[in-house]
C-alpha positions as CSV (number, residue, x, y, z in Angstrom):
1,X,-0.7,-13.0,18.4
2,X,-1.3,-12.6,22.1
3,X,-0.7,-9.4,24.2
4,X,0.6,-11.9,26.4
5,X,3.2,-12.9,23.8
6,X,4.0,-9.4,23.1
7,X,4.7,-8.9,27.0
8,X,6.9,-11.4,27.5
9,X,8.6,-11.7,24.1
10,X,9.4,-7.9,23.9
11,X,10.6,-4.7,25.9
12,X,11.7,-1.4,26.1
13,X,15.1,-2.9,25.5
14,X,14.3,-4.0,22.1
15,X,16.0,-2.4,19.4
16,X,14.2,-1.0,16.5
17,X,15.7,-3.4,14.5
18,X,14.9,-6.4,16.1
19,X,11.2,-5.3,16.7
20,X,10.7,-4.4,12.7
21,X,12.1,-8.0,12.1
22,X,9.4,-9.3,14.5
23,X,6.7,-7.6,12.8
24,X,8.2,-8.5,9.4
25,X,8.3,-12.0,10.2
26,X,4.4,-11.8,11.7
27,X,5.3,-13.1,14.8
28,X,4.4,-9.5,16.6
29,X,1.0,-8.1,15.5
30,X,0.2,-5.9,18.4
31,X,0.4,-2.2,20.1
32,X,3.8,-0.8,19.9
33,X,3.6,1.4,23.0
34,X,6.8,0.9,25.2
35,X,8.9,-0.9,22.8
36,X,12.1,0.3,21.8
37,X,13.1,2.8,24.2
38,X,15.0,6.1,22.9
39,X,12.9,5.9,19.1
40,X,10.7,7.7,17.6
41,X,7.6,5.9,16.5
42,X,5.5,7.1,13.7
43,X,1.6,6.9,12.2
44,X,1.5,6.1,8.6
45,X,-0.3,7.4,5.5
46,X,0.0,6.3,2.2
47,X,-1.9,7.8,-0.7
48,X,-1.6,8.3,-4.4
49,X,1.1,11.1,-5.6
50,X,-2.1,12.8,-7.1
51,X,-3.1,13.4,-3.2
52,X,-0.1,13.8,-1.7
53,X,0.9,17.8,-2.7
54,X,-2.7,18.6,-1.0
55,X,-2.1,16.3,1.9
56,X,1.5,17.5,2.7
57,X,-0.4,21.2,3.1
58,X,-2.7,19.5,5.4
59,X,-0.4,18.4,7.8
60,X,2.3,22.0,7.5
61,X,-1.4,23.3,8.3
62,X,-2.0,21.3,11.0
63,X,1.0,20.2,12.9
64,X,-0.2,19.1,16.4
65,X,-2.1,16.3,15.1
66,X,-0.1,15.7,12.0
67,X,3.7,16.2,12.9
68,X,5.7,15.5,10.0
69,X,8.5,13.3,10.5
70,X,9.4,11.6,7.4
71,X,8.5,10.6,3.7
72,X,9.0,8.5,0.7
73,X,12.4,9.1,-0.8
74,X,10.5,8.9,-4.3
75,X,6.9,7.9,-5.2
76,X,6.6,4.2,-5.6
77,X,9.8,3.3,-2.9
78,X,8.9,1.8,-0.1
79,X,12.1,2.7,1.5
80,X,12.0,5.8,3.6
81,X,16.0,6.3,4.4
82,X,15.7,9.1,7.1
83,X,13.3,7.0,8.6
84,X,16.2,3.9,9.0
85,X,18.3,1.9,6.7
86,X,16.0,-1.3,7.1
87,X,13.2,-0.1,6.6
88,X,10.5,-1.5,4.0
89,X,6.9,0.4,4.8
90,X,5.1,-2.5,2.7
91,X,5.8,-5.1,5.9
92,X,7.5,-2.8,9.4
93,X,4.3,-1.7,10.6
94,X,2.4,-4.3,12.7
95,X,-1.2,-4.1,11.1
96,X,-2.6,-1.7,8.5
97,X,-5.3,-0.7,7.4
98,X,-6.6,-0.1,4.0
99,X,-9.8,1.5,2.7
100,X,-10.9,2.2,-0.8
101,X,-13.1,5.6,-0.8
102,X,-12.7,5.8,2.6
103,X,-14.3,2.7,3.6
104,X,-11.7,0.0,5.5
105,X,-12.1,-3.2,3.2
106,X,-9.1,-4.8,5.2
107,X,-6.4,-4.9,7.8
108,X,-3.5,-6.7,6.6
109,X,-0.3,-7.6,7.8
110,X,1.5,-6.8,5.3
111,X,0.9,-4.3,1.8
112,X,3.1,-6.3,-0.7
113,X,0.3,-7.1,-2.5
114,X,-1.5,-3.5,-2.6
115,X,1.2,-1.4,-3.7
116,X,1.4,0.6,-6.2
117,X,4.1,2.5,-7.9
118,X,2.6,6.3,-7.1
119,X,2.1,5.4,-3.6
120,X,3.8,8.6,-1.6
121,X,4.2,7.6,2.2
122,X,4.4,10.3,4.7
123,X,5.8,9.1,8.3
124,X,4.0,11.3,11.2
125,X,5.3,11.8,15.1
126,X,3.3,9.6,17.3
127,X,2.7,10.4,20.7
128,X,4.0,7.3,22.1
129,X,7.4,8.7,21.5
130,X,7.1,11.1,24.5
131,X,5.8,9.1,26.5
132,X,9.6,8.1,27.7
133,X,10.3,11.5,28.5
134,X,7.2,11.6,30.4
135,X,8.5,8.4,32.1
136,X,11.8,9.3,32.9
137,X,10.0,12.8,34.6
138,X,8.4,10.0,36.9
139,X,5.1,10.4,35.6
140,X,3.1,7.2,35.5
141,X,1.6,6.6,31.9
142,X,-1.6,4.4,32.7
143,X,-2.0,2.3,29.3
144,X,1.7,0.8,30.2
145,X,1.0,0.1,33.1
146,X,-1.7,-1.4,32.7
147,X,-0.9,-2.8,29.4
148,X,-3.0,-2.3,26.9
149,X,-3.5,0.3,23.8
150,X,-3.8,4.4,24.6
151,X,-7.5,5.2,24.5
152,X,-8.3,7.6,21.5
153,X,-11.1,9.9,20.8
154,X,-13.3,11.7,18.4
155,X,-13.4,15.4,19.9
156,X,-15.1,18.6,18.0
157,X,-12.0,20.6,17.7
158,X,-11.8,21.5,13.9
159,X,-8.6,21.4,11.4
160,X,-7.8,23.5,9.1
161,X,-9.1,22.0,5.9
162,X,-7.2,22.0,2.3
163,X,-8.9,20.4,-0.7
164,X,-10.1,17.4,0.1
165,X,-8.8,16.9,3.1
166,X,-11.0,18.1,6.2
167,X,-12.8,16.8,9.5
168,X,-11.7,16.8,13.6
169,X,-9.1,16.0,15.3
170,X,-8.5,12.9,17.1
171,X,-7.1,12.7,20.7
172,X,-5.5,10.4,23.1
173,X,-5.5,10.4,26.5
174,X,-3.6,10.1,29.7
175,X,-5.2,10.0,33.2
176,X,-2.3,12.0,35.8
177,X,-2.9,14.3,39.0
178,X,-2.7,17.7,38.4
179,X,0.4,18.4,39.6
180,X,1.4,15.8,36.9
181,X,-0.3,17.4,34.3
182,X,1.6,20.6,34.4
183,X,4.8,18.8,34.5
184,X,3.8,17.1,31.5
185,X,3.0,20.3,29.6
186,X,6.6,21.4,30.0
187,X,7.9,18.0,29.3
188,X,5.7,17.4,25.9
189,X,6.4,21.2,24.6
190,X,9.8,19.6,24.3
191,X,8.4,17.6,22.0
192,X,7.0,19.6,18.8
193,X,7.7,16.8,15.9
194,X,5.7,14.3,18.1
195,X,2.2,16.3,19.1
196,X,4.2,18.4,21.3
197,X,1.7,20.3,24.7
198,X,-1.6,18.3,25.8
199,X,-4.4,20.5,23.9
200,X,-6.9,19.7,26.6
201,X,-7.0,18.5,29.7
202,X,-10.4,18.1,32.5
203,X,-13.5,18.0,31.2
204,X,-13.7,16.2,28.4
205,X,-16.9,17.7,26.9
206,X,-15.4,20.4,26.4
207,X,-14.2,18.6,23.2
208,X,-16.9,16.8,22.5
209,X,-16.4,13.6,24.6
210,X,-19.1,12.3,26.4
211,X,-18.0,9.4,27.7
212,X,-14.1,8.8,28.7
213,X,-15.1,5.1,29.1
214,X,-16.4,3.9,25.7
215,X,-12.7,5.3,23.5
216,X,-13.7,5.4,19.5
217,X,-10.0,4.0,19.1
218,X,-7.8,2.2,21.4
219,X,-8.7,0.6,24.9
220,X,-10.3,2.2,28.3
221,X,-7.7,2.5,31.0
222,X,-8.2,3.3,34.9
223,X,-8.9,7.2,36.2
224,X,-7.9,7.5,39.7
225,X,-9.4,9.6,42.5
226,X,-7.6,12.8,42.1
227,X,-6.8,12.5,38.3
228,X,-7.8,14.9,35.5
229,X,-7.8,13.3,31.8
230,X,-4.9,15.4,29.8
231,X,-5.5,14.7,26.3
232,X,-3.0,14.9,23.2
233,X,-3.4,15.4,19.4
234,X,-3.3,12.0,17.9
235,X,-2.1,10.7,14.9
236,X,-5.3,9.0,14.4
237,X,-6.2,12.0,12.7
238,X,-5.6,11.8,9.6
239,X,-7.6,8.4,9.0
240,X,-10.0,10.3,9.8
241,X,-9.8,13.0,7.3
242,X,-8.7,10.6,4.4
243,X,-12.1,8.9,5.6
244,X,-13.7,12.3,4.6
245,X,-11.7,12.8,1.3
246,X,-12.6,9.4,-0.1
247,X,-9.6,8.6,-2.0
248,X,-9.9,5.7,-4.5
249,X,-7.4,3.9,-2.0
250,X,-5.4,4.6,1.1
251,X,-3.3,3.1,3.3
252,X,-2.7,3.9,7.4
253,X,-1.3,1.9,10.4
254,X,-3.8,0.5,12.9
255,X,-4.2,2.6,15.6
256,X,-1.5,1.7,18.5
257,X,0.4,-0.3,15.6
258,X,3.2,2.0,14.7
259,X,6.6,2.0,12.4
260,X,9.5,2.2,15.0
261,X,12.1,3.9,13.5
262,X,16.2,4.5,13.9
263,X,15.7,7.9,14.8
264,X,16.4,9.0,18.6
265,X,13.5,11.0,20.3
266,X,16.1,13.1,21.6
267,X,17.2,14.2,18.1
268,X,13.3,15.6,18.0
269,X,13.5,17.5,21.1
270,X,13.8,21.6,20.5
271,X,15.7,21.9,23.9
């Protein structure tokens, strides 16, 4: 489907609902940034229930890049109920991907056919969910405006490991003046469940990027004269570790693709 198609065919008015049926009916396959204004959008992980005590750890010990939001209700459902009442996480999220040792053998549409019955599912804050608030603090976020997916990065800030389960986090980034930047530091500390305060923001070798035009994940987008780069734990993150871990198989989102949910962002915020 065409980002063209997505533009015209979908807003920031959509509901959650009516975007999930989209993506369950295949007719919207794309980035999910500035749909459904007010919701929380999440990443996805699925993994066996013989990974997921040592994974849940992983995220409580690394909550900027893996925000818990949500999880199965029981291993095997793909219903997550605090998540919304709708919701089936075999077909809501536009594109997956799935890997088998940590290699990606395919990005389907849909899991139907992959799932398994000790699949747990954790649902993890994404940062497109602040973006509104960023937004509605009159702070332009470049990849909507100029319409394409967040640009991600590889960076050399270490997590904590546990187990298995070990490698760097991933950041996205927004280009903003200065004077933008702090703003947004006291807008996204709001924000805790969904990546919460920028962990970087100017030079990005600091962190180990070299080159803010070539983005391991997502799409480049525009820096203006003036603009520093503010950058965000990502959700992307944990792809990255399961890709360490080599589980027999795993399940996450595509990066941008995210699980809109019925719950508000405002129902995140700690103020």
């Amino acid at each position: 489907m065409s980002e063209s198609f997505i533009a015209t065919q979908f807003d920031a008015l959509s509901t959650p609902k009516q975007v999930r049926k989209a993506i369950r009916d295949n007719e919207f396959v794309g980035h999910t940034s500035g749909l459904a204004k007010g919701f929380v959008q999440c990443n996805l992980v699925i993994l066996e229930q013989a990974l997921a005590a040592d994974f849940l750890l992983f995220c409580q010990k690394n909550p900027k890049p893996c925000p818990i939001v949500a999880m199965s209700d029981a291993p095997g459902n793909p219903v997550i109920s605090t998540a919304g009442t709708d919701i089936d996480i075999r077909t809501d999220v536009p594109k997956y991907k799935l890997f088998k040792h940590g290699v990606l053998v395919e990005q389907p549409l849909d899991i139907k056919d992959y799932w398994q019955d000790n699949f747990v599912s954790f649902l993890l804050g994404c940062s497109f969910s602040f973006e509104e608030a960023l937004i509605d603090g009159g702070i332009e976020i470049r990849n909507i405006t100029e319409g394409v997916n967040v640009p991600m990065y590889n960076t050399n800030i270490a997590c904590d490991s546990v187990g298995a389960f070990n490698g760097n986090m991933v950041v996205s980034m927004r280009p903003m003046l200065a004077k933008d930047a702090i703003r947004a530091i006291q807008i996204c500390s709001r924000f805790p469940n969904v990546h919460g305060a920028p962990v970087h923001l100017g030079d990005p070798i600091q962190i180990g990027i070299t080159d803010l035009d070539k983005p391991d994940y997502g799409d480049k987008v525009s820096i203006k004269p003036g603009e520093v780069p503010v950058f965000w734990a990502c959700g992307v993150t944990p792809q990255v570790v399961i890709n360490h871990a080599k589980p027999r198989i795993s399940i996450t989102h595509s990066p941008g693709s995210m699980l809109i949910t019925d719950i508000r962002n405002s129902q995140l915020s700690i103020f």
